[in-house]
C-alpha positions, 0 to 999 in steps of 0.5 A, a space after each residue: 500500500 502507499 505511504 501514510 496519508 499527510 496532512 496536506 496544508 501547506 504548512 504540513 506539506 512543508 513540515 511532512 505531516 502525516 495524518 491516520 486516513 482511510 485507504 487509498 481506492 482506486 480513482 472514481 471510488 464513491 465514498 469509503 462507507 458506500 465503498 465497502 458495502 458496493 464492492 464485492 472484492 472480485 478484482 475485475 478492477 485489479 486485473 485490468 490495471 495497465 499499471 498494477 498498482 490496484 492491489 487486495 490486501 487479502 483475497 476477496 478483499 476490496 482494492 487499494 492503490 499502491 503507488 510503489 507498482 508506478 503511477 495512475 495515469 486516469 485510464 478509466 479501465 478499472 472503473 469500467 471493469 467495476 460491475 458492482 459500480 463502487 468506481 464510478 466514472 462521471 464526466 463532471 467527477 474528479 477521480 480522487 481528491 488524493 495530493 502529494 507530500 514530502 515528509 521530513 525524509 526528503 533529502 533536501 530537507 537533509 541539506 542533500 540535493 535530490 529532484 527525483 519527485 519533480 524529474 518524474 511528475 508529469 503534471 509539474 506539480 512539484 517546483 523547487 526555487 533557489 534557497 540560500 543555505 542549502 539545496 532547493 526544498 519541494 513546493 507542491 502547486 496543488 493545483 497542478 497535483 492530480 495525485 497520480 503517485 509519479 513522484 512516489 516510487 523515484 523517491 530515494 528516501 519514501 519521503 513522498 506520501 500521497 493522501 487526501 488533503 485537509 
């Protein structure tokens, strides 16, 4: 399963804090509470994964995203493979509210120059301006953010967590 989800404001981006949430669902899931009584744990939605990161703790279990296989690139596929409707895709629906966050093991916060998140993000959420005393830190442009776990996986140090905001 991915990281902890963080408190994504933006005093807790900067500071890398986390915050106990729900497992992340797969894109289109309707609330956690409708989620668990609609899914049936069939796993149609995992295997039709381009990017395998739709994973079951167990069995039978419901799906839950794990960012450490690669990245959600929005296809769609698994909320049209979903029958019981627990994903469902509406044009006017965001996938998920899911955004990133660096935790204090991000090697720039360790005076370390590291660019990994941002190298791989293929929105440019993550921006890194010039500093004095020491390398650039992560600045997340949330708006830009879709949660896609692109930065999660190049990560060196595991510092990117990817979560619902505040």
């Amino acid at each position: 399963m991915s990281h902890p989800p963080a408190n994504l404001s933006r005093r807790g981006f900067f500071r890398g804090r986390s915050a106990p949430a729900a497992p992340l669902r797969p894109p289109w899931a309707v609330d956690e509470a409708a989620f668990l009584q609609q899914c049936t744990g069939c796993g149609d939605c995992i295997q039709v994964c381009p990017t395998g990161i739709l994973t079951a703790l167990a069995p039978g279990q419901p799906p839950v995203v794990d960012f450490r296989q690669g990245e959600c690139t929005f296809c769609g596929q698994c909320a049209s493979a979903c029958r019981p409707r627990a994903l469902r895709r509406e044009d006017d629906r965001q996938p998920w509210p899911y955004k990133a966050a660096a935790g204090e093991a991000c090697l720039a916060r360790q005076q370390v120059e590291c660019r990994s998140c941002g190298d791989f993000c293929p929105e440019g959420a993550l921006r890194f301006p010039a500093r004095a005393g020491g390398p650039a830190l992560p600045v997340l442009l949330e708006d830009r953010c879709t949660g896609c776990g692109a930065c999660l996986a190049p990560c060196p140090t595991a510092a990117i967590s990817i979560g619902r905001p505040d």
